[in-house]
N, C-alpha and C positions, 0 to 999 in steps of 0.2 A: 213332426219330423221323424226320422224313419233310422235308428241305430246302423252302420254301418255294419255290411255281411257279406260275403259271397255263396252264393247258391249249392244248395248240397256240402256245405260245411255249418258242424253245428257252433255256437256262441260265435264269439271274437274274441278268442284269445290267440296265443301263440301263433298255432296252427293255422289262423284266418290269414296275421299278419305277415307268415311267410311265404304261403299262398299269393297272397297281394303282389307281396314284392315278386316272386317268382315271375308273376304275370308281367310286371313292369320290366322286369330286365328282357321277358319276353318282346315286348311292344319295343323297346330300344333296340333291341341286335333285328328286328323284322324294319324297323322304319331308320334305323341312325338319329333317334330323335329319342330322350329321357322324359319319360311322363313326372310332370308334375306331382306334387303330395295329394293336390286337390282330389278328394273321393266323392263322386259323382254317382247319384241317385239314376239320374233323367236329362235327358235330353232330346228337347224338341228341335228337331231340322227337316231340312229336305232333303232327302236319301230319295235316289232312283227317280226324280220328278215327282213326288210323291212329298206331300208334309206329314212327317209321323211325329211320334212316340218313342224311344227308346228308355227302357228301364231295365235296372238289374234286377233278375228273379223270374222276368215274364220272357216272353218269345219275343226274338228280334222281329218288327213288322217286316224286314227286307228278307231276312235267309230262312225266319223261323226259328232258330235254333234260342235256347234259354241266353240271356244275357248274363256274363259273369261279371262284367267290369266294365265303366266306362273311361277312357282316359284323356286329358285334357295335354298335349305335349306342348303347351305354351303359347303367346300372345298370336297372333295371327298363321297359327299353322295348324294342324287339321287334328280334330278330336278319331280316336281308335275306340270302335268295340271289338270285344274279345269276346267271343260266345263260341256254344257249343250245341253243335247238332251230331243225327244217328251217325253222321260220317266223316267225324273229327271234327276239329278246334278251328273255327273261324275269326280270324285277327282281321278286321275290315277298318282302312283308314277314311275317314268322312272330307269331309270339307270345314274350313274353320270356323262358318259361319252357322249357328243356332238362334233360334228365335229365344231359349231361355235354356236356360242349365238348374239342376234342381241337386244340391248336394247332402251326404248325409249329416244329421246330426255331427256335429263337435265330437 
C-alpha cells in the first residue's frame, strides 16, 4: 500500500493536509457536492469510451496532466479528478461508476 501524498508536495504533514482540504472545498464550490474523507490512490473506469487507469503522481490517461487527487463525492454520484497540466488546473467530474477504486494506506 502506497502512504498518502499529493504530488509536488514533500512528506504529509500540515502542509499536505491543508492542501487536501483546499482541493476539497475546491471540488464542492465547482460540483455543489462535498467529497468524502475517503483518499484515493486509483481508479479504474471508463473515461472518453476508453477503460483506463487513473492515479495520483502519474499523467491523467484522458487530459495528460499529473493527477493531484482523486475524489469519491458519495454513494452513486460521480467520482472528480483534480489534476494539473502546462495550462492550469483541471477539475474533471466522471461518472459514478468504476471497475475498482484502490485507496491509500490508513
Amino acid at each position: 500500500m502506497t502512504a498518502f501524498f499529493i504530488p509536488g508536495l514533500a512528506g504529509t504533514g500540515q502542509a499536505t493536509e491543508e492542501a487536501y482540504e483546499q482541493m476539497r472545498d475546491g471540488v464542492e464550490a465547482d460540483t455543489g457536492l462535498r467529497p468524502c474523507g475517503r483518499r484515493i490512490l486509483q481508479l479504474w473506469s471508463r473515461r472518453g469510451g476508453v477503460d483506463c487507469l487513473t492515479e495520483v503522481g502519474r499523467p491523467d490517461p484522458v487530459t495528460g496532466g499529473t493527477v493531484l487527487a482523486i475524489f469519491d463525492v458519495g454513494p452513486h454520484q460521480p467520482f472528480v479528478v483534480r489534476a494539473v497540466a502546462a495550462d492550469g488546473g483541471i477539475c474533471e467530474v466522471l461518472s459514478s461508476h468504476a471497475y475498482s477504486v484502490t485507496e491509500f494506506e490508513p
